[in-house]
N, C-alpha and C positions, 0 to 999 in steps of 0.2 A: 390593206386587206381587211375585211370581211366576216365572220364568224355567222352563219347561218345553220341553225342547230336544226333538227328532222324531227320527228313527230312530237314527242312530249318531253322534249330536251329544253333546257334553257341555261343560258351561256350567264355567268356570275362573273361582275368584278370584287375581290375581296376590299371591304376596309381596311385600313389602313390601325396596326395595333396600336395599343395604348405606349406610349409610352413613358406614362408617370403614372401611378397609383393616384387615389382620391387622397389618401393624406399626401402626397407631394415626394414617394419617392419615384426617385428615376431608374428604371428597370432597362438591362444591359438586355441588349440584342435578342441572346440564346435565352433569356427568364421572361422575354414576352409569348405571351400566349397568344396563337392565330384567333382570330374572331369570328365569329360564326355569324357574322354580318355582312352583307354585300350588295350591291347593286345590282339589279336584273340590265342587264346590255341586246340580249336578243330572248326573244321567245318563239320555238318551233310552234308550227301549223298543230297543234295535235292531232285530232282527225282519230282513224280505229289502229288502236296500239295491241297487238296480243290478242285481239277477237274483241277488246271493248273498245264503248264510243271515248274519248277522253276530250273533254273541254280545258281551255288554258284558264286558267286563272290567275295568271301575275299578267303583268304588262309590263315593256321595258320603263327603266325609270323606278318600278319600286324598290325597297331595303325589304330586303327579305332573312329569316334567319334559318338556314340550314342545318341538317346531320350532318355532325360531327366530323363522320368518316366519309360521306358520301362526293360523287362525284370523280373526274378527272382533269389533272391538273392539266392547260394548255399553256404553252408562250408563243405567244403571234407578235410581231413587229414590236419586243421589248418588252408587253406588257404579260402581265400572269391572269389567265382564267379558270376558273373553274368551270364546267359541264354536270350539270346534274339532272337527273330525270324531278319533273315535276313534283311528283310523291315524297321527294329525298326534300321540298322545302317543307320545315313545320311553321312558319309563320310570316304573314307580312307583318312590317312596322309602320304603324302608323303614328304621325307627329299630333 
């Protein structure tokens, strides 16, 4: 299956947590913090959302960094995604 998101929606795969600290400890399951990192997997058409024109601005393929609370969680065929409106990303990453 598929995940095709509608107007100024775009479909997120989470990273994957840390799970060692930078000095070398190894952190149990429930003391890893989600990451607010992801990969964009789909991006809706945007087009006029609520009366404005809305242009996309990610492309699938980039890392993007999201709010916190934002979005909704999916699971399709095993995997977990997130859903979140365009606005709810505050940053791409660039290498």
């Amino acid at each position: 299956m598929k995940l095709v998101p509608l107007a100024d929606r775009v479909v997120l795969k989470q990273c994957e947590a840390e799970e060692t600290t930078k000095s070398g400890i190894i952190l149990a399951g429930s003391a890893q913090e989600k990451p607010q990192e992801a990969e964009v997997v789909a991006v809706g058409p945007g087009g006029n959302v609520d009366g404005k024109e809305v242009t996309m601005h990610v492309k699938v393929g980039d890392k993007v960094i999201y709010s916190k609370y934002a979005g909704n969680e999916v699971k399709l065929d095993g995997e977990e995604y997130i859903i979140v409106k365009q606005n709810d990303i505050l940053a791409v990453v660039e290498a």
